[in-house]
C-alpha positions in Angstrom: 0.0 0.0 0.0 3.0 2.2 1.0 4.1 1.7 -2.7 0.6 2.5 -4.3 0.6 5.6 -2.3 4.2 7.0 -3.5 3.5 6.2 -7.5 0.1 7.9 -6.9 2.2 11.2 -5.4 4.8 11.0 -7.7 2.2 10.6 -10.5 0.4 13.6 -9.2 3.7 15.3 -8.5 4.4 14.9 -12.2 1.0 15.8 -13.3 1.1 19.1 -11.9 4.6 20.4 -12.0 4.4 19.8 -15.7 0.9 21.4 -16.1 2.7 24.2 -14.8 5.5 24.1 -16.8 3.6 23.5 -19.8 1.2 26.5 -19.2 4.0 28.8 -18.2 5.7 28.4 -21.2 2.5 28.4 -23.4 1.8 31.7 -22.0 5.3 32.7 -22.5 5.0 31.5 -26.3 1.6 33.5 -26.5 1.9 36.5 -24.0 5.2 36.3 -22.6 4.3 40.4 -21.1 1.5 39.1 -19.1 3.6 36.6 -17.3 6.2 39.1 -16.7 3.8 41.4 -15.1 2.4 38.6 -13.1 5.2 37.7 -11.8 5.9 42.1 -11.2 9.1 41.8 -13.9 9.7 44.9 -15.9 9.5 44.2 -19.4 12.3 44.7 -21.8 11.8 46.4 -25.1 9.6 45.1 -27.6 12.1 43.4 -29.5 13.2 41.3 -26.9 9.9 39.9 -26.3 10.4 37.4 -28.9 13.0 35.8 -27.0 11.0 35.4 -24.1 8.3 33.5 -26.4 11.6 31.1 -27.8 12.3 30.5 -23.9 8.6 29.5 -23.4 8.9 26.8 -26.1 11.5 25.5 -23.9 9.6 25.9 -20.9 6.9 23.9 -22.2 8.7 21.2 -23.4 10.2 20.8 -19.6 6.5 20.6 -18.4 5.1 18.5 -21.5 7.7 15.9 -20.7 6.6 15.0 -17.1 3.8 13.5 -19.4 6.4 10.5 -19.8 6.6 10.0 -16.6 2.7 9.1 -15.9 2.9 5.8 -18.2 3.9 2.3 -16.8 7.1 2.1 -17.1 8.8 3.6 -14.1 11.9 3.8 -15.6 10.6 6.5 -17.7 9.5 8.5 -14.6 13.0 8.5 -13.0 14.5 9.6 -15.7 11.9 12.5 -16.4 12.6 13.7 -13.1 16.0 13.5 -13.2 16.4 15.5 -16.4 14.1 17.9 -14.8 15.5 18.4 -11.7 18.8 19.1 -13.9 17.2 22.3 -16.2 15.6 23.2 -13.2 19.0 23.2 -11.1 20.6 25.1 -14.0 18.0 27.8 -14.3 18.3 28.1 -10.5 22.1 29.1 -10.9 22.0 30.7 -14.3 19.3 33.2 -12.8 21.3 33.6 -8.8 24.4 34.7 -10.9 22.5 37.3 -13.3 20.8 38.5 -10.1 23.9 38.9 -8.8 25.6 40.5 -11.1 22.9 42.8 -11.9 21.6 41.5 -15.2 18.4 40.7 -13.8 15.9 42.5 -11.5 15.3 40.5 -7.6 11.9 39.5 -8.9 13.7 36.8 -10.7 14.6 35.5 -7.7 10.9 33.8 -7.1 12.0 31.5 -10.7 15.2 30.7 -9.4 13.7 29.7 -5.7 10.6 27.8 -7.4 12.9 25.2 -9.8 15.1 25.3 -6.9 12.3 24.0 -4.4 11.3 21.6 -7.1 14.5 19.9 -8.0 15.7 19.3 -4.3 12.1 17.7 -3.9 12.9 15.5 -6.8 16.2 15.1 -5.8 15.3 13.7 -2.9 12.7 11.6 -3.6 15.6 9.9 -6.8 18.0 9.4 -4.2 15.3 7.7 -1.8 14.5 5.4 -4.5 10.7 5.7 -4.8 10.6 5.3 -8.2 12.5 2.2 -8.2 10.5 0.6 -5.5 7.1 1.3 -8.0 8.7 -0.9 -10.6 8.0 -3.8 -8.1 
């Protein structure tokens, strides 16, 4: 039962971190000023608004990939959330330095602390082997 209950969180886990993802970068793709305004980021110019929309196809793809995670095999899931937990560990530090440095405004810092969050949780959970033990 212990076993049913961690697939079904790490199912649901994967189910809404990539919903989020995946609308994120939608959003980016199709109104990547909104989402910088929710999130109280000043905009850069116009013309580098486009680039925010490439990011959110990237963005997306992060979250529509957790979708691999939610069929039978396992094996799929642990890697999923290892791959993840690695873009998300490398957006973490790519956004701390440019806040750092000055590049970026301190709003970033809510990104950065988010995929943070989220890849120690998956981090975590990898090293405790839940995935593995769902396998069985």
């Amino acid at each position: 039962e212990e076993n049913m209950n961690r697939l079904m969180f790490l199912k649901l886990w994967s189910v809404v971190m990539g919903s989020m993802d995946a609308l994120t970068g939608l959003l980016l793709v199709i109104a990547p000023g909104l989402v910088l305004h929710l999130l109280r980021i000043e905009p850069p110019s116009p013309d580098a608004l486009v680039f925010l929309s490439w990011i959110g196809i990237f963005v997306m793809a992060v979250g529509l990939s957790y979708g691999l995670a939610l069929g039978r095999d396992c094996g799929r899931g642990e890697t999923v959330w290892a791959f993840t937990a690695l873009v998300r560990i490398l957006v973490a530090v790519f956004l701390a330095v440019k806040i750092a440095g000055g590049s970026l405004e301190l709003a970033w810092a809510l990104v950065a602390l988010s995929d943070f969050v989220v890849a120690v949780v998956q981090i975590v959970i990898l090293r405790k082997g839940w995935w593995r033990e769902a396998r069985r």
